[in-house]
C-alpha positions as CSV (number, residue, x, y, z in Angstrom):
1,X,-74.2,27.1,54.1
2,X,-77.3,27.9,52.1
3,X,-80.4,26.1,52.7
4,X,-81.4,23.3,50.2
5,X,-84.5,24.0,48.0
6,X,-85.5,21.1,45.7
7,X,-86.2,23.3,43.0
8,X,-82.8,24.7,43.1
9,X,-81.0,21.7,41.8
10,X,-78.3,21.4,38.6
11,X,-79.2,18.3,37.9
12,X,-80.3,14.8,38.9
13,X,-78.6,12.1,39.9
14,X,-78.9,8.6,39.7
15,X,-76.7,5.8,39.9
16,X,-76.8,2.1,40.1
17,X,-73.8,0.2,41.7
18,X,-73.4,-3.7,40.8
19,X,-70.8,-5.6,41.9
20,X,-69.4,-9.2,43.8
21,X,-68.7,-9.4,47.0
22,X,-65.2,-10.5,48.3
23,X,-63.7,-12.9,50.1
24,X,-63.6,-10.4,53.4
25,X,-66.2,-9.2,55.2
26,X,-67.8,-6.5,56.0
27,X,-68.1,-6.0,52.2
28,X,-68.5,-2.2,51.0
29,X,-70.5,-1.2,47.9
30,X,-69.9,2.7,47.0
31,X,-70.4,5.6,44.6
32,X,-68.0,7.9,43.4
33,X,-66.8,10.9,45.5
34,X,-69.0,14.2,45.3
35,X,-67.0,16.5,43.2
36,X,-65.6,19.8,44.4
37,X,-68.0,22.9,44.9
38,X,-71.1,20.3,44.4
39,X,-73.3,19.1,46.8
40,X,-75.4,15.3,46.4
41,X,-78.5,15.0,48.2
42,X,-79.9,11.6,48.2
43,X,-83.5,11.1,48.6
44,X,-83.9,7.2,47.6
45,X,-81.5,4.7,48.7
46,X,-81.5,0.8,48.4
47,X,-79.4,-2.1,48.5
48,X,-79.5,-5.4,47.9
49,X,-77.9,-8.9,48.0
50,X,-79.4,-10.8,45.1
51,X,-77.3,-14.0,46.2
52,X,-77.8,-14.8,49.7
53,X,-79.0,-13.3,53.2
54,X,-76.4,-11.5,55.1
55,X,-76.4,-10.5,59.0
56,X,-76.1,-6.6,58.4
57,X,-76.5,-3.6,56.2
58,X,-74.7,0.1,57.5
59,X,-75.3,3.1,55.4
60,X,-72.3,5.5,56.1
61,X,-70.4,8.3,54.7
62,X,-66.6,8.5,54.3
63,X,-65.6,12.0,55.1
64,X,-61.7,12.3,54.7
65,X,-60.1,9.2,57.0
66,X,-63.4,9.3,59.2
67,X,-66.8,7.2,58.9
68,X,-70.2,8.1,59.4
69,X,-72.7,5.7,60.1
70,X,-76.1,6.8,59.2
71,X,-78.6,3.7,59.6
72,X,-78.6,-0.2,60.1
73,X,-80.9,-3.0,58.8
74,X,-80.0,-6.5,60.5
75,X,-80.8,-9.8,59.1
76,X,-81.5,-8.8,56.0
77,X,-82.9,-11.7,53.2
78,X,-82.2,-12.9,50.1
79,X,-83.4,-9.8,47.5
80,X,-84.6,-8.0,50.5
81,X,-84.2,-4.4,49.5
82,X,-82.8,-2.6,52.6
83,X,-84.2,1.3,52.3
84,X,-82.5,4.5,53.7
85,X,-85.0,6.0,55.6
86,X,-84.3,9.4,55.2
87,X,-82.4,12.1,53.1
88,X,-79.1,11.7,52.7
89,X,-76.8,15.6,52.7
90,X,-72.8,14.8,50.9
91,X,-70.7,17.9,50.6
92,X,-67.5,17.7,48.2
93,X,-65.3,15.0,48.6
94,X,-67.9,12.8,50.9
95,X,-68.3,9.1,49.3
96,X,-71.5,7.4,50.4
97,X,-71.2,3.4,50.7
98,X,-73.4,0.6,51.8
99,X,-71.5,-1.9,54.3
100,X,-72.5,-5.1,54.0
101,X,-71.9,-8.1,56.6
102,X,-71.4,-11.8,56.4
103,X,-72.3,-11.0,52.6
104,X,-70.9,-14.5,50.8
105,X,-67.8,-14.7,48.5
106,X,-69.1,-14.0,44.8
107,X,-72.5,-12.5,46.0
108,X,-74.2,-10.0,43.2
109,X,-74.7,-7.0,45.4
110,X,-76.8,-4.4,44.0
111,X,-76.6,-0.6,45.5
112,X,-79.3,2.4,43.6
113,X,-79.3,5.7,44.6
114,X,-81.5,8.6,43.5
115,X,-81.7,12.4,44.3
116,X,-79.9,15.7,42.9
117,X,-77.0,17.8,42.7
118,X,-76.7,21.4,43.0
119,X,-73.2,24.2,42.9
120,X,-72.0,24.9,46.4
């Protein structure tokens, strides 16, 4: 695999995921799947529960039928932004999601995420 230069990006990529919560929990918030022969690096991630306080935030990846948990904030307030705290490497088909816990029915949950794209 080649190494990652920042100045060697396509293009960059932001997104900005808002949505409700369910009536299950954990509740997952998630960005679209990292089309083929791409890579998405993520630089800046945050989420946030704009409702309610909630007992945890995971950061994973779905790769296939597998998860991969990257980081955890617990106890997280009311429009407390929880932040990735480091860069975040999806190869094709990976879909990055933010897992949230005890996150009340018809809570606005907010998920941003920020970095770049390049060909594979």
């Amino acid at each position: 695999m080649p190494k990652h230069n920042i100045n060697d990006f396509d293009q960059l990529y932001r997104c900005t995921c808002r949505e409700q919560a369910g009536a299950t929990s954990p509740h997952r918030v998630k960005l679209v799947p990292v089309p083929a022969k791409r890579s998405r690096i993520l630089t800046h991630v945050t989420v946030e529960n704009l409702t309610h306080g909630y007992t945890k935030c995971r950061l994973g990846i779905h790769a296939g039928a597998k998860d991969h948990y990257l980081d955890e904030l617990t106890d997280p307030l009311q429009n407390e932004l929880a932040v990735s705290r480091s860069d975040i490497v999806l190869g094709e088909g990976d879909i990055f999601f933010a897992e949230l816990t005890d996150a009340t029915c018809n809570d606005y949950l907010v998920l941003t995420a920020i970095g770049w794209e390049a060909k594979l």
